[in-house]
Residue frames relative to the residue before (quaternion, step in Angstrom):
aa qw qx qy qz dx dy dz
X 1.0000 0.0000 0.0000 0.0000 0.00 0.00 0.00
X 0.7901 0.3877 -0.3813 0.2831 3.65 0.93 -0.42
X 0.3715 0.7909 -0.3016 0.3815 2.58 2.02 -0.44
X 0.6659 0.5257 -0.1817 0.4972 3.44 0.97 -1.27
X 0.5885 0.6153 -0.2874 0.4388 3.37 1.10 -1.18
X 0.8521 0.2269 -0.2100 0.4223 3.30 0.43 -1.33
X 0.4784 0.5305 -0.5821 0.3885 3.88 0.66 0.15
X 0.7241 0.4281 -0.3963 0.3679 3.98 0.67 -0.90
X 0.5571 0.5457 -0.4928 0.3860 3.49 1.20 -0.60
X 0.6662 0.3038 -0.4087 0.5448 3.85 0.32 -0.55
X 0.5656 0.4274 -0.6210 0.3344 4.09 -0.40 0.40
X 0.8082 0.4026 -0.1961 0.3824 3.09 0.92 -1.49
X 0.5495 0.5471 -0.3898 0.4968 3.60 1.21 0.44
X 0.5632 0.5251 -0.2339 0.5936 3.47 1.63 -0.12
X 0.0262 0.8637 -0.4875 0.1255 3.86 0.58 1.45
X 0.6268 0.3957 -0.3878 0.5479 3.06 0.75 0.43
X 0.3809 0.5346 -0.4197 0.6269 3.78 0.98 0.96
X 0.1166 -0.6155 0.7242 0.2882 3.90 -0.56 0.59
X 0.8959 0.0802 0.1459 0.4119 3.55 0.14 -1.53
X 0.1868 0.7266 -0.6331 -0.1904 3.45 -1.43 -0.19
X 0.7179 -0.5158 0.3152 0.3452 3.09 -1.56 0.08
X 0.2067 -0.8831 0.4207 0.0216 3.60 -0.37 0.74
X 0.8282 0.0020 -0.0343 0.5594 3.24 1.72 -0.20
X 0.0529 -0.8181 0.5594 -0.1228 3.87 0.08 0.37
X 0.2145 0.5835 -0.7832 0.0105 3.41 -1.51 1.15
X 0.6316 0.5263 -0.3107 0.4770 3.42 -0.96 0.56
X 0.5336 -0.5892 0.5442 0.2684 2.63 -1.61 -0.96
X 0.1600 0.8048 -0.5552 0.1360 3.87 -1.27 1.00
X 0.1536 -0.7309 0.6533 0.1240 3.58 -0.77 0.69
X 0.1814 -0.7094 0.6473 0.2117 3.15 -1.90 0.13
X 0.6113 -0.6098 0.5044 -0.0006 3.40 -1.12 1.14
X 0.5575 0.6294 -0.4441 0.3095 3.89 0.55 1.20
X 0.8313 0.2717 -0.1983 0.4426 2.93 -1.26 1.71
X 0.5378 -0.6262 0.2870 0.4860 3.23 1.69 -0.45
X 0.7002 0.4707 -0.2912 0.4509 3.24 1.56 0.55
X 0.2696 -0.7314 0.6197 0.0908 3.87 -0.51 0.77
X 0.2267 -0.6460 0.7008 -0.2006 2.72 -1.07 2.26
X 0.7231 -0.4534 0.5101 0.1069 3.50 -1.66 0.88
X 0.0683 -0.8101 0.5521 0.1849 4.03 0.21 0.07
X 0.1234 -0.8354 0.5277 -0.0915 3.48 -0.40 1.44
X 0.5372 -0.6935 0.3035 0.3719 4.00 -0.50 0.86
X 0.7448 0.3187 -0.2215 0.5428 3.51 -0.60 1.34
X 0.3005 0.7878 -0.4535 0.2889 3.41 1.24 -0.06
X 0.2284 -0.6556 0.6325 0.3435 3.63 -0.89 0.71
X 0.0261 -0.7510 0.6185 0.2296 3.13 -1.91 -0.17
X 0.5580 -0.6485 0.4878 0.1738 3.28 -1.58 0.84
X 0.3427 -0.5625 0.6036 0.4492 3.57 -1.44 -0.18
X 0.7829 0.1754 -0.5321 0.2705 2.58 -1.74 1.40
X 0.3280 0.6759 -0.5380 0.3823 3.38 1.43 -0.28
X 0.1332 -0.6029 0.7738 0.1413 3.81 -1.78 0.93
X 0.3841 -0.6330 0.6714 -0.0314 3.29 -1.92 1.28
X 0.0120 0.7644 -0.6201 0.1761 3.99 -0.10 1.27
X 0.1896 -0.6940 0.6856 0.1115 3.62 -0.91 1.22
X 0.5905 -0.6339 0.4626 0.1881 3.16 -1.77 0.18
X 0.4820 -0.6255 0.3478 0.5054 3.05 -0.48 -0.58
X 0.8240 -0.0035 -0.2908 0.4862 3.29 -0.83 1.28
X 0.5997 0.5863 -0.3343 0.4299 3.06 0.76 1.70
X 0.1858 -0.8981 0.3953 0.0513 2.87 -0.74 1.29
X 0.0605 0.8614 -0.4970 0.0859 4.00 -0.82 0.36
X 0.5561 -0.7045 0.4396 -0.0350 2.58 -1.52 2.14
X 0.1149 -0.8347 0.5365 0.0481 3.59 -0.91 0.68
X 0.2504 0.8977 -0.3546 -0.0752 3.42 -0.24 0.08
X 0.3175 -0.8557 0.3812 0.1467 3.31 -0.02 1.56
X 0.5597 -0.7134 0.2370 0.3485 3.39 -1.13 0.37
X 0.6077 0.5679 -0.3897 0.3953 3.08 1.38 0.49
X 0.7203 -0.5964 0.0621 0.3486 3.05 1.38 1.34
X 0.4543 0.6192 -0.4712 0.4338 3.37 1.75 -0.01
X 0.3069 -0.5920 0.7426 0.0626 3.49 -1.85 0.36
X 0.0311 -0.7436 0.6470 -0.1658 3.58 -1.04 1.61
X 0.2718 -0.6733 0.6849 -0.0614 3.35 -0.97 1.54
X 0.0136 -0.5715 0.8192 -0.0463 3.73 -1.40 1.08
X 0.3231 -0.6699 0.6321 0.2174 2.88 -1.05 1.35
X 0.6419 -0.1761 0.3505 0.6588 4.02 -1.06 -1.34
X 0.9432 -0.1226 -0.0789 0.2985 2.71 -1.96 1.03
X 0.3435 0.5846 -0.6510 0.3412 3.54 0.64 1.32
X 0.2331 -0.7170 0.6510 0.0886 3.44 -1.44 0.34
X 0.1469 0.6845 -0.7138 0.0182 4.12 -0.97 0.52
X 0.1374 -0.7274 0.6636 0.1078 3.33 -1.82 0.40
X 0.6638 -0.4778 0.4679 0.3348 3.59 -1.33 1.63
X 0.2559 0.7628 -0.5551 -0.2110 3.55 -0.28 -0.08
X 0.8115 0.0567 -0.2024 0.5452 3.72 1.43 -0.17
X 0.1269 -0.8041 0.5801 0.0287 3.53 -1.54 0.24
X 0.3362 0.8257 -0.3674 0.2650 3.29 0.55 1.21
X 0.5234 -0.7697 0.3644 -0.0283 3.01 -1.20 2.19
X 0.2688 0.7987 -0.5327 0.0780 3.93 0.45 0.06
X 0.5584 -0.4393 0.4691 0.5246 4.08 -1.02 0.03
X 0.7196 0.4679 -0.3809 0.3437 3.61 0.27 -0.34
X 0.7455 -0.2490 0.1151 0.6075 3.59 1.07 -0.26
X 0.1049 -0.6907 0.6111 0.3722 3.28 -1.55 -0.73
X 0.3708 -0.8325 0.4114 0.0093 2.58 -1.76 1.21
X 0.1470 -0.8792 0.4409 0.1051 3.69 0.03 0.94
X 0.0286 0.7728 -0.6305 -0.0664 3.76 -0.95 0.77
X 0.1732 0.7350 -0.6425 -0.1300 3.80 -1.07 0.38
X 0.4006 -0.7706 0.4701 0.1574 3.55 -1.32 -0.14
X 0.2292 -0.8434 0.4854 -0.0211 3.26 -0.35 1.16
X 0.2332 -0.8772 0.4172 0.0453 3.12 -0.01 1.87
X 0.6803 0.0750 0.2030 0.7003 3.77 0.86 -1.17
X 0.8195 0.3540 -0.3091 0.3281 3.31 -1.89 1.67
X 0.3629 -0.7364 0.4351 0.3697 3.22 -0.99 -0.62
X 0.0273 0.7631 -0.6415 -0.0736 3.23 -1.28 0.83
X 0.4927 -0.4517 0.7110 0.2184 3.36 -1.83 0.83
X 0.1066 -0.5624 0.8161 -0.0802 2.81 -2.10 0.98
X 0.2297 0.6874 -0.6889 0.0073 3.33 -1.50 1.16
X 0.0526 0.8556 -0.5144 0.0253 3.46 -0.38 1.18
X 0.4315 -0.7391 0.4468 0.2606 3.51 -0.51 1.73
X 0.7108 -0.3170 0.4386 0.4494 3.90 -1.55 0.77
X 0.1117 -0.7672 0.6315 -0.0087 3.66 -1.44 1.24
X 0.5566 -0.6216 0.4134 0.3647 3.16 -1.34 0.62
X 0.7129 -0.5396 0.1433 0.4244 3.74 -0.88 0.62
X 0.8204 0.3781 -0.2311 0.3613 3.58 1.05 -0.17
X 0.4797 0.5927 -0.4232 0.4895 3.15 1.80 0.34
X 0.1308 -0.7469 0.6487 0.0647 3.39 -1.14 0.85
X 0.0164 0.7100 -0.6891 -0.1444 3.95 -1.18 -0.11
X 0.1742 -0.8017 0.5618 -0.1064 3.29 -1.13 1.23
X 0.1081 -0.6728 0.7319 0.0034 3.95 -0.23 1.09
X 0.2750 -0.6476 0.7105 0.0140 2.96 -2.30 1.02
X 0.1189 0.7585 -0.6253 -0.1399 3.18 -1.40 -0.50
X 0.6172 -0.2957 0.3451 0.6423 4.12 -1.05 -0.16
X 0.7894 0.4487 -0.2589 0.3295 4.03 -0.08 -0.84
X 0.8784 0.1176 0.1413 0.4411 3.11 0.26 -1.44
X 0.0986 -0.7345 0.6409 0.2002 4.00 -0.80 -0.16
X 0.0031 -0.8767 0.4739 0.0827 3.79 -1.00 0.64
X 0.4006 -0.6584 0.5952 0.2275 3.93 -0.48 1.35
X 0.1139 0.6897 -0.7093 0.0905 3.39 -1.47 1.10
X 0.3815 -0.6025 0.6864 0.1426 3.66 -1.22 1.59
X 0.8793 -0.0251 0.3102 0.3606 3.40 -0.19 -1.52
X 0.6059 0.6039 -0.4267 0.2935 4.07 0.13 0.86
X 0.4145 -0.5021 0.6683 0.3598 3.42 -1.56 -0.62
X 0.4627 0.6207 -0.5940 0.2187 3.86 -1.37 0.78
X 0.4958 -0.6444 0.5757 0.0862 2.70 -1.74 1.18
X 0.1210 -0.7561 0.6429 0.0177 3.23 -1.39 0.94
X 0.3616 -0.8102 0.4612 -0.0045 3.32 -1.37 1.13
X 0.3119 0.8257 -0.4694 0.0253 3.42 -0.02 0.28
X 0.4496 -0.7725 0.4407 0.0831 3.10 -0.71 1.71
X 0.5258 -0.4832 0.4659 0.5224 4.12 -0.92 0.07
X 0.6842 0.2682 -0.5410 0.4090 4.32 -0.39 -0.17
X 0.6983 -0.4628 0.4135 0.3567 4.13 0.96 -0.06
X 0.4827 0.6718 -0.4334 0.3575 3.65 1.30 -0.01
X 0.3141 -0.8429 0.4363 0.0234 3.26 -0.73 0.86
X 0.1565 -0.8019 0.5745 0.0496 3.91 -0.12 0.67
X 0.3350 -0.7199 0.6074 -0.0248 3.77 -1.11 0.47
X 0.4263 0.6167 -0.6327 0.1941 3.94 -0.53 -0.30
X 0.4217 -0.6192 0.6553 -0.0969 2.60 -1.72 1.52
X 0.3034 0.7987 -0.5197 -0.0028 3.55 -0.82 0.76
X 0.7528 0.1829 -0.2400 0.5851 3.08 1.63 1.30
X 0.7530 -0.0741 -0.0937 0.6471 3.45 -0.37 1.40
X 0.5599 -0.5103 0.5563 0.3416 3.92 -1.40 0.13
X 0.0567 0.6063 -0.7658 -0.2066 2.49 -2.24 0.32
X 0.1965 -0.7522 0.5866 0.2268 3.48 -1.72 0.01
X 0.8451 -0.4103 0.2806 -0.1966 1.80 -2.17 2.06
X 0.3911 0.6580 -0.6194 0.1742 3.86 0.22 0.61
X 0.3748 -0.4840 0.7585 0.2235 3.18 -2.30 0.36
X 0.5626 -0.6384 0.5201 0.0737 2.87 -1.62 0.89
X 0.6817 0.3418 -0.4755 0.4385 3.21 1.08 0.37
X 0.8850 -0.2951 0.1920 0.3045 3.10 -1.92 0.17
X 0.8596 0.2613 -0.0696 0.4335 3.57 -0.47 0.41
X 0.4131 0.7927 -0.2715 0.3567 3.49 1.91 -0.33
X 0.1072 -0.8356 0.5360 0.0550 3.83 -0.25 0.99
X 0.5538 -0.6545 0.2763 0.4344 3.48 -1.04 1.28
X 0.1271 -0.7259 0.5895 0.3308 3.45 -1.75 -0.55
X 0.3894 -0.7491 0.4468 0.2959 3.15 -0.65 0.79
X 0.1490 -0.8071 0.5682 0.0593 3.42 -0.53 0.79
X 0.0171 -0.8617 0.4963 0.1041 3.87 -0.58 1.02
X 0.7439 -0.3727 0.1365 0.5377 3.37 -1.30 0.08
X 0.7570 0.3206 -0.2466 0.5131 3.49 -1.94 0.28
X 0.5989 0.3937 -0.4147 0.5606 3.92 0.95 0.04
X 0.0208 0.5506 -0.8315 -0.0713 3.87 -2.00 0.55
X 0.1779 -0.4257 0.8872 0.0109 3.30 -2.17 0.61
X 0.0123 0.5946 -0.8033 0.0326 2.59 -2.10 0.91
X 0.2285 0.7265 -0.6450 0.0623 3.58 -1.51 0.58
X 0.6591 -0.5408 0.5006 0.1500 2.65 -2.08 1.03
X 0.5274 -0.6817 0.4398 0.2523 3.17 -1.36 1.04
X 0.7464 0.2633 -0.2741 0.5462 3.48 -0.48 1.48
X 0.2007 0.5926 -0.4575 0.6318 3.47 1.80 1.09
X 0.5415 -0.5727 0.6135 0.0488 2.58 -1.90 1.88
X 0.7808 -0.0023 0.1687 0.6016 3.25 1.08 -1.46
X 0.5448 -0.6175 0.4999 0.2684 3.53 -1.45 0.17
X 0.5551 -0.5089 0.5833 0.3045 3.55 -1.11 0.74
X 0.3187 0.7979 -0.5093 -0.0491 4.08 -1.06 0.19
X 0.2640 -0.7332 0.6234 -0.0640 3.57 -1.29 1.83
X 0.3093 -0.5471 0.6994 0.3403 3.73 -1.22 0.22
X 0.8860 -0.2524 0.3854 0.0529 2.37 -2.03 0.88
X 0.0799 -0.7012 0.6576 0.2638 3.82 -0.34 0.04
X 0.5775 -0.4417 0.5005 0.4700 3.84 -1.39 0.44
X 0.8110 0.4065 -0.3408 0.2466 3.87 0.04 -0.48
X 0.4575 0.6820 -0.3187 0.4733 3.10 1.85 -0.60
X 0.7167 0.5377 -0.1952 0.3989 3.62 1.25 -1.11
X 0.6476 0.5503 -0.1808 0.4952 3.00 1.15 -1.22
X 0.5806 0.4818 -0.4159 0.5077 4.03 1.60 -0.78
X 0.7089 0.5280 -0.3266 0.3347 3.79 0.63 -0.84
X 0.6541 0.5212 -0.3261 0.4406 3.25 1.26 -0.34
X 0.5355 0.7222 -0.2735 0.3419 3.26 1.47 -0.85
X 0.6566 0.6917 0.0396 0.2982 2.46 1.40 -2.03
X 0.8442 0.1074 0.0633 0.5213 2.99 0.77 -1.87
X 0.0877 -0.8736 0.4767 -0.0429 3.65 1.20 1.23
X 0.5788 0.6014 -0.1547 0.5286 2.90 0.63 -1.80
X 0.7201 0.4610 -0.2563 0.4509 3.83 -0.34 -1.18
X 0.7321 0.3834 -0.3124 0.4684 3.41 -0.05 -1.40
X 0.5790 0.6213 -0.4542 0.2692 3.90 0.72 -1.13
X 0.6919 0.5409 -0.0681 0.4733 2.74 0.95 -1.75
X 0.7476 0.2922 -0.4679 0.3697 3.56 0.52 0.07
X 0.5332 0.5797 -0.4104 0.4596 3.63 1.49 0.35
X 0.6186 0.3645 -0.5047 0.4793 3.39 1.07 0.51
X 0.6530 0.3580 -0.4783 0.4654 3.45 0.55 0.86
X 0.5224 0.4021 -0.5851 0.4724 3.67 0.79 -0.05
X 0.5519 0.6831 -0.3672 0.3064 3.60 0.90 -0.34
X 0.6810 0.4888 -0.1500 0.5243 3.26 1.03 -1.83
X 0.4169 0.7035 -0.4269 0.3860 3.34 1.53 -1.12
X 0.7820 0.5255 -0.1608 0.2940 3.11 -0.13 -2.25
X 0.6478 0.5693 -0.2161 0.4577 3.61 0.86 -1.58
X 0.6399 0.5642 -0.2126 0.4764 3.79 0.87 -1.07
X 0.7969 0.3082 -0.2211 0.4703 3.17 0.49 -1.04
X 0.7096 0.4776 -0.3153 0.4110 3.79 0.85 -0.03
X 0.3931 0.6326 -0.4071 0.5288 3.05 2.17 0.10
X 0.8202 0.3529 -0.1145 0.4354 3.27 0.43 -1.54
X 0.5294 0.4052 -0.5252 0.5288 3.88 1.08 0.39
X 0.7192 0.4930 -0.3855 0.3017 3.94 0.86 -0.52
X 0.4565 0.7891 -0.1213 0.3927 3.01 1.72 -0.26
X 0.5677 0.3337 -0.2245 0.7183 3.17 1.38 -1.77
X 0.6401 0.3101 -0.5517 0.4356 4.06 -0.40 -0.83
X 0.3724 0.6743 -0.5143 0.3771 3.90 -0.29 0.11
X 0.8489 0.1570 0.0247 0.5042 2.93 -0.41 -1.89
X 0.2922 0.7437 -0.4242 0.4262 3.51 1.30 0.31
X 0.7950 0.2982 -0.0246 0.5277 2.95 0.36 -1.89
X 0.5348 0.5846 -0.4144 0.4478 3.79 0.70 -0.63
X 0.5971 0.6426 -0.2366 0.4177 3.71 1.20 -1.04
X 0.7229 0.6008 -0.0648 0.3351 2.63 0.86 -1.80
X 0.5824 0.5969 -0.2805 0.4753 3.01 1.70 -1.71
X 0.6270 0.6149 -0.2796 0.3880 3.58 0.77 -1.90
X 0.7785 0.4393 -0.2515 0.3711 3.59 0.31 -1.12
X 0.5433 0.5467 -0.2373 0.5913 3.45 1.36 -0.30
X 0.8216 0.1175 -0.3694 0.4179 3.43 0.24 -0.13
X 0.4196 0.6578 -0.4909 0.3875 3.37 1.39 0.16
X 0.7663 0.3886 -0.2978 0.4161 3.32 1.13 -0.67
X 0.4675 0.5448 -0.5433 0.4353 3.45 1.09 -0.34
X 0.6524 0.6229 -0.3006 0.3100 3.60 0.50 -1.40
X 0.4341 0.5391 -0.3573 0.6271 4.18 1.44 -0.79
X 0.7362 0.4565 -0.2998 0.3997 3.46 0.15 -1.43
X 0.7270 0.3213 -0.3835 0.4703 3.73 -0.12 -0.64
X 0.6734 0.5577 -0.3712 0.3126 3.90 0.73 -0.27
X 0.6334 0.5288 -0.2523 0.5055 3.13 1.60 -0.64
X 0.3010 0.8975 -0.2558 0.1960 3.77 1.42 -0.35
């Protein structure tokens, strides 16, 4: 576990990396610039780079804003953004064809991560779910931890929130999405399924946690170091004025 711990702490201290590959059976190439490269463990990726599994093959992403992406076989997404501001950072990619898994660990208030497709686009703070996306572009959703929300892509379309044990699905050129819970077996197959996955995204809500209590003990530090400074600057006025 630390072992694991400390390779992600140096990815995710590397912010100028959206992503790299974190796991890989099979086969997968990536698609930058107009060239198609081999997908090799540990690969960085870029924005706009596209990510295409094989057949019988699967592959991990993990971006640096702690989320964790699964392509099952023959699914395909592309980095399309990665953007740093003081207010957060913000990650979009797009998931043309297949299935992909989504775990993305509890963000600070201004970071946002945002998946597309031909149908639909979806805002996630903090969950696990699987997205579908069939060959006419229909899209599917299921939630099976914390919510996300739900937009169509066309004009005037208003989110849904979709929560756990809930899926939506809609057709490209849908106002809105169809939406059912979950049957108890459907849940119980995803857990079965995606053991391995889910583990692995608690060692980043983990790494998550550790990071951020580094870097709040940090600022109170130089807080107080400040503090210290400004105090004797003022004692120091004081004895001159004596």
């Amino acid at each position: 576990m630390n072992l694991i711990l400390s390779a992600l702490t140096l990815f995710m201290l590397n912010a100028d990396i959206p992503a790299k590959v974190s796991f890989l059976v099979g086969t997968a190439t990536i698609d930058r610039e107009g060239t198609r490269y081999s997908v090799v463990l540990n690969a960085t990726l870029h924005v706009d780079d596209v990510v295409t599994t094989g057949d019988d093959s699967e592959c991990e992403i993990q971006f640096s804003n702690y989320a964790l992406v699964r392509l099952q076989a023959n699914a395909s997404i592309k980095i399309e953004k990665k953007e740093e501001t003081p207010q957060g950072i913000f990650h979009r990619i797009f998931a043309s064809m297949g299935e992909v898994i989504s775990k993305v660990t509890k963000m600070n208030a201004g970071d946002e991560y945002e998946i597309r497709t031909d149908a639909a686009q979806a805002f996630i703070r903090g969950t696990t779910f699987k997205t579908i996306i069939e060959e006419d572009g229909t899209s599917s959703f299921s939630v099976f931890e914390g919510n996300i929300a739900v937009k169509s892509l066309l004009e005037g379309a208003k989110e849904i929130l979709l929560d756990q044990n809930f899926t939506s699905k809609i057709k490209k050129g849908e106002l809105e999405p169809l939406v059912d819970k979950l049957s108890d077996l459907e849940i119980a197959a995803f857990v079965n399924t995606y053991k391995d996955f889910i583990d692995r995204g608690k060692v980043l809500d983990e790494l998550r946690g550790k990071l951020e209590e580094e870097k709040k003990k940090k600022e109170e530090e130089l807080k107080e170091k400040k503090d210290d400074a400004i105090d004797k600057s003022k004692d120091k006025l004081k004895g001159l004025f004596k």
